[in-house]
C-alpha positions, -999 to +999 in steps of 0.1 A: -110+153+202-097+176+235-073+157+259-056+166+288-028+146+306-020+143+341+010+129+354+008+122+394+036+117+418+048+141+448+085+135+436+076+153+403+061+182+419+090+183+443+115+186+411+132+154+420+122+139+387+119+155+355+087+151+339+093+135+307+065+111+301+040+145+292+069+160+265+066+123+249+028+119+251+026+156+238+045+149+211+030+119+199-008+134+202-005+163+176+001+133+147-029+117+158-048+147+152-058+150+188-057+189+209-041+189+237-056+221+260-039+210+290-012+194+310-011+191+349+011+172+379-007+165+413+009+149+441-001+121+459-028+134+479-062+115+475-085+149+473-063+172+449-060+142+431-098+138+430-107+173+420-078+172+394-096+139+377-130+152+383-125+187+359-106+175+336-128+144+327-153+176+330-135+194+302-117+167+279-128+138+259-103+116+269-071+120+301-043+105+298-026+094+334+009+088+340+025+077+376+003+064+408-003+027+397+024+010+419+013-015+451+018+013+477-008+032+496+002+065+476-004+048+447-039+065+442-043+069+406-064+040+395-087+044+427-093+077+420-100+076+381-125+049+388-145+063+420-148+097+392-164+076+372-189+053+392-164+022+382-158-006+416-130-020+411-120-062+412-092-087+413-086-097+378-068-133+383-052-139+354-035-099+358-023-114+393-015-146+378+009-126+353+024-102+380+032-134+400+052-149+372+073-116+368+083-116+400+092-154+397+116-142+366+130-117+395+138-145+417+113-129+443+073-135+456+052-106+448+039-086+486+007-086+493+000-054+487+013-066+448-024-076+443-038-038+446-020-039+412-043-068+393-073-051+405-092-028+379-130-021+364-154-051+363-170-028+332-157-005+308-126-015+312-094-027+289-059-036+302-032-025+288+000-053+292+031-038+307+059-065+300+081-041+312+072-036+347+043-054+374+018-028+371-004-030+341-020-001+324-056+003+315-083+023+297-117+032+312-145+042+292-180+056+304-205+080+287-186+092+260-152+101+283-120+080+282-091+081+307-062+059+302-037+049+328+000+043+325+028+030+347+053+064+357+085+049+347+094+063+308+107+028+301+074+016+309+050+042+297+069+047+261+063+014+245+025+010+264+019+046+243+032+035+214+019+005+207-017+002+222-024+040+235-017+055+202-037+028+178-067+034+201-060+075+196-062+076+162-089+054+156-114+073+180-101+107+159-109+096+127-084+119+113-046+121+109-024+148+114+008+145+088+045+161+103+077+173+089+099+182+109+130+202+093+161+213+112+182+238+106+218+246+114+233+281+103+203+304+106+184+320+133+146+315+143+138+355+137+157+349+100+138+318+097+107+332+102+113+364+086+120+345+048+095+322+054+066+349+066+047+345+032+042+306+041+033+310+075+010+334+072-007+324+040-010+283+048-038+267+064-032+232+055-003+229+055+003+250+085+043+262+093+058+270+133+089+273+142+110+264+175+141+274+188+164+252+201+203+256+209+221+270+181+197+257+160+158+258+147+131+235+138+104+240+117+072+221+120+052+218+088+019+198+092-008+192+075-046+172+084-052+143+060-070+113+058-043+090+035-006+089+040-006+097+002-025+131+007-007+134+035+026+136+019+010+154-016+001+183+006+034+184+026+058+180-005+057+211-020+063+231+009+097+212+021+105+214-013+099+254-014+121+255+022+147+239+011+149+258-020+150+292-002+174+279+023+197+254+008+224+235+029+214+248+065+184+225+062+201+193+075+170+168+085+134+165+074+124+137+095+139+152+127+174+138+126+196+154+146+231+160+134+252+140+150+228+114+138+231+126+102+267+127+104+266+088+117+243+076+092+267+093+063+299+076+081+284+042+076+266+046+046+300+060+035+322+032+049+347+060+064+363+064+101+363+087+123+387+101+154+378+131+175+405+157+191+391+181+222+397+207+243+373+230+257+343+202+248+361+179+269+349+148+257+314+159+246+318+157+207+332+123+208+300+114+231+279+131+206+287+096+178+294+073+209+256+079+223+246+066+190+239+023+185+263+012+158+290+041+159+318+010+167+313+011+127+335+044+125+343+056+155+379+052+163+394+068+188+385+103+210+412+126+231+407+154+255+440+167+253+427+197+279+467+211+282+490+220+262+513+195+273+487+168+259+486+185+231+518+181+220+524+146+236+493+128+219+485+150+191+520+164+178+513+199+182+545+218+177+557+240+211+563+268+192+530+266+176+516+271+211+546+296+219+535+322+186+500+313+185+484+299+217+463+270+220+430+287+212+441+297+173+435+284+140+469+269+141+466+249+166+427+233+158+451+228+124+474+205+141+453+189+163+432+176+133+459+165+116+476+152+144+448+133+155+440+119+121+473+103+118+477+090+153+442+070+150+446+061+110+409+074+103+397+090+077+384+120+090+392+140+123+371+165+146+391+190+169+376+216+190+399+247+211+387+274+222+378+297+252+344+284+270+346+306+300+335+318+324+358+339+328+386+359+301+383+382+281+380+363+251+353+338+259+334+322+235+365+325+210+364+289+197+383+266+166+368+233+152+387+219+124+384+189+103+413+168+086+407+144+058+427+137+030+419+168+013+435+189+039+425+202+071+393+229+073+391+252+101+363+276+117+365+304+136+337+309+156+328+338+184+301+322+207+276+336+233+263+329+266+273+301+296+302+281+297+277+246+287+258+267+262+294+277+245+310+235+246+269+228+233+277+248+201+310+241+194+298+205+190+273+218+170+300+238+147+318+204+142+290+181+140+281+208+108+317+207+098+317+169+090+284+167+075+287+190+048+320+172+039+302+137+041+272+156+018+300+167-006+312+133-012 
């Protein structure tokens, strides 16, 4: 089954909004063993819009639509899809009934312009319920070719997906696709790739890709089943043979990124946590606060940016700073251990270093991490932008911790 999405909306063509409703949809369409051939953003213009639906209900089995289904005149989407495929459309009450009520829970009387959104297919047509928002989504079907409409809005389209888009996916594919997804901190993609060469190239099902992403790699291994048992019989060995060549660096098998591994092991652990910065400035201690439930562990996070911080809150010693700088082992040393016995936890993060853009020692960065063993630290000599640099010392850290949670 070939399917192509089209997300419509001037705004995202204009770069004013970032297009992440086709990454999700994307994502969640491999699993479901459907190809996806192409993806495409029109703006709200009634014949670019019509030639974009007419060729790719041309090419594809089945569209998926995001955007264009709001109560306003450039709100075309629905129109459009439907005139492509010979459907007229009509007032559904009961869908205006329902978008009546929701604006009654707003406090508020729906427009009359409102009721453009309860009007849909008399045939070949399903709704799709949006309690989320006052425009519904819908699927129409006509000689063999399906195009299904969602609201723009990711908080909207994401659980519409999810829970009747994707049940309706699979079972018009007849087959599953079955994903592991492993991540990996400490080795690069070319390495990856490179030890891994004899998989990649000699699998079929399973098949193995990898993907780079900042300081770190994923590494997709799939395989086409029809039972989650198969599914997982197939996949199995080949996780198993990865993590055998590669040990520790593989962190996650389901995806899980690390700061997320790191707060599932604090909790699961019952120990606490307190977080020292410098050159992240707050973004390693936002890296467990992002995260529901980190109130569990999470005590206390400083950005003790000078040196003067750095001796008032975290007990760094002046002539630490005097002999050795801020940006030196000794100092991540202290603020670790400073830090740690300011907030009482068990554990403590601290980050220094050099992020740039200018120096000559840029990308010169410390993380430590105190417990009651001691305090650890790493020296690490970082590439590339001032963000990219803060990005993966957070990394370094996140790293740090877990393999002293996994040791445990």
């Amino acid at each position: 089954m070939i399917a192509e999405i089209i997300c419509v909306g001037t705004e995202l063509l204009m770069g004013q909004i970032v297009n992440t409703n086709a990454q999700f949809m994307a994502e969640k369409l491999a699993p479901l063993g459907v190809d996806l051939y192409r993806q495409q953003v029109v703006g709200d213009n009634p014949q670019r819009l019509t030639e974009a639906v007419l060729t790719a209900l041309d090419r594809s089995d089945v569209v998926l639509f995001s955007g264009g289904l709001g109560p306003t005149e450039d709100d075309l989407t629905k129109e459009t899809v439907a005139a492509a495929l010979g459907l007229e459309l009509v007032l559904y009450p009961e869908e205006w009934d329902r978008i009546v009520e929701r604006f009654k829970g707003f406090g508020r009387k729906p427009a009359p312009n409102n009721k453009k959104q309860a009007m849909f297919p008399a045939t070949c047509c399903t709704i799709l319920p949006n309690p989320r928002g006052t425009a519904p989504g819908c699927l129409m079907e006509k000689d063999g070719k399906a195009a299904i409409l969602m609201p723009g809005p990711p908080r909207e389209l994401r659980p519409m997906f999810t829970d009747y888009v994707m049940p309706y996916l699979e079972q018009r594919s007849g087959h599953r696709l079955y994903t592991h997804m492993l991540r990996i901190f400490g080795k690069g993609e070319s390495d990856v790739e490179y030890e891994l060469k004899d998989l990649i190239d000699g699998q079929t099902n399973p098949t193995l890709a990898t993907y780079c992403e900042t300081g770190e790699v994923k590494l997709r291994i799939t395989a086409q089943a029809k039972t989650d048992a198969e599914g997982e019989a197939l996949l199995s060995p080949i996780v198993a043979e990865v993590e055998r060549r590669f040990g520790d660096v593989v962190y996650s098998e389901n995806d899980e990124e690390l700061a997320a591994v790191c707060h599932r092991l604090l909790i699961e652990q019952k120990a606490t946590l307190s977080c020292a910065e410098s050159c992240t400035g707050g973004l390693l201690s936002s890296a467990f606060i992002d995260l529901g439930g980190s109130s569990a562990y999470f005590v206390e996070g400083d950005v003790t940016y000078a040196n003067e911080a750095k001796m008032g809150s975290l007990g760094v010693k002046a002539e630490t700073l005097e002999k050795y700088t801020a940006v030196s082992r000794e100092c991540a040393q202290e603020m670790a251990a400073g830090m740690r016995r300011k907030a009482g936890t068990d554990y403590a993060l601290a980050t220094t270093g050099y992020a740039g853009p200018d120096g000559e020692q840029v990308g010169l960065v410390y993380v430590s991490l105190a417990s009651r063993d001691g305090v650890q630290v790493k020296e690490l000599h970082l590439t590339g932008e001032r963000s990219r640099i803060r990005r993966l010392a957070v990394l370094h850290a996140l790293d740090l911790l877990r393999r002293k949670l996994c040791a445990k």
